[in-house]
Each structure stands twice: as structure tokens, then as C-alpha cells.
N, C-alpha and C positions, 0 to 999 in steps of 0.2 A: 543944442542939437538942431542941425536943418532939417526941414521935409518939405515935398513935393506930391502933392496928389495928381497922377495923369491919368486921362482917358488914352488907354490904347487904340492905336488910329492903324495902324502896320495889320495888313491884310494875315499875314499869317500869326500877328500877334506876338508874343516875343517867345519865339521858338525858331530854330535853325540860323541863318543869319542874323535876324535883328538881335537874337539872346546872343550869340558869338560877340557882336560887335558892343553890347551893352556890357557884359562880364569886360572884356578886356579893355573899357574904357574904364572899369570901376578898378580894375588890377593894376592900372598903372598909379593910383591912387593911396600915399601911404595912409589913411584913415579909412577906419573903419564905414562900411555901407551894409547896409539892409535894403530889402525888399518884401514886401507885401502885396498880395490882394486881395483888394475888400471883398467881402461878402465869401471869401476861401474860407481856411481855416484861420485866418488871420496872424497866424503866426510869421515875424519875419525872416526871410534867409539870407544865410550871407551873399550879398551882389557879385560878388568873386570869385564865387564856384556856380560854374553852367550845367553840374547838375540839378545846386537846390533851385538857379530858375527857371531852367526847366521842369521843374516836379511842379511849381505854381500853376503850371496851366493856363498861361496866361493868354487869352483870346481878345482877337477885336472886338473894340467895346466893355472892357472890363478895364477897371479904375486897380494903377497899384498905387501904393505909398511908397516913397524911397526917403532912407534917411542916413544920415551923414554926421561926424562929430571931428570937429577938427579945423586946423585952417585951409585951405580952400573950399570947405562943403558947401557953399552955396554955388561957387564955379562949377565942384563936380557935379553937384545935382543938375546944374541948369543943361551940362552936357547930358547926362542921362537922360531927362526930361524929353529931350530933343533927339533922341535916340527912340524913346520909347512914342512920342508922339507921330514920328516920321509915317508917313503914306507911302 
């Protein structure tokens, strides 16, 4: 399994646009993706549906874990990664 720990850099954090554009990067994706953030509840959600990343609450400056299991998971993370670190 891959992961990726990012600091959220995205002013609004990953809510509105930046969750839009992160979910439907992970959808087009036949493997399975998670998401997390530390110091939340820790439990992870599926990256595919922009309800549960949006229920994360994910704020600037708040570290998630994204994980991946399959062949191209480290492409798809590095795409998220760069999604979710975006300014």
C-alpha cells in the first residue's frame, strides 16, 4: 500500500473547489483511495465521495494521509498530493 502525508497549503483547505477537484481526480481511479487527518478522528474516508472529504474538515495547515492499493498508486497519490498541497 502507498501513502503520502501532506500539509495542506490551499487557503480554503480542501473544501469547495480544491475537495471537487481532489474527489474526481481519485474517481477516475480504478483503486481503491482513503483519506485521513491526523490529529481528527483518524479514521479514513473513502477519497471518492466529497461527502466523507468534506466531513474531514480539512483546514490550512492540517496534515492528511492519503492511501492507495494497486497499480498506479504512487502516480495517483503524487496527483493528489499536488492537489492537496496547491496554494
Amino acid at each position: 500500500m502507498a501513502e503520502r502525508k501532506i500539509t495542506v497549503e490551499s487557503e480554503v483547505g480542501l473544501h469547495a473547489r480544491p475537495a471537487a477537484t481532489f474527489v474526481q481526480t481519485a474517481t477516475k481511479a480504478s483503486i481503491d483511495v482513503t483519506v485521513a487527518k491526523l490529529g481528527g478522528s483518524g479514521a479514513p474516508v473513502n477519497a471518492k465521495s466529497i461527502l466523507s472529504v468534506l466531513s474531514l474538515d480539512v483546514r490550512r495547515g492540517d496534515t492528511i494521509v492519503i492511501n492507495a492499493e494497486g497499480e498506479g498508486a504512487d502516480e495517483l497519490l503524487d496527483q493528489l498530493a499536488a492537489i492537496a498541497s496547491a496554494t
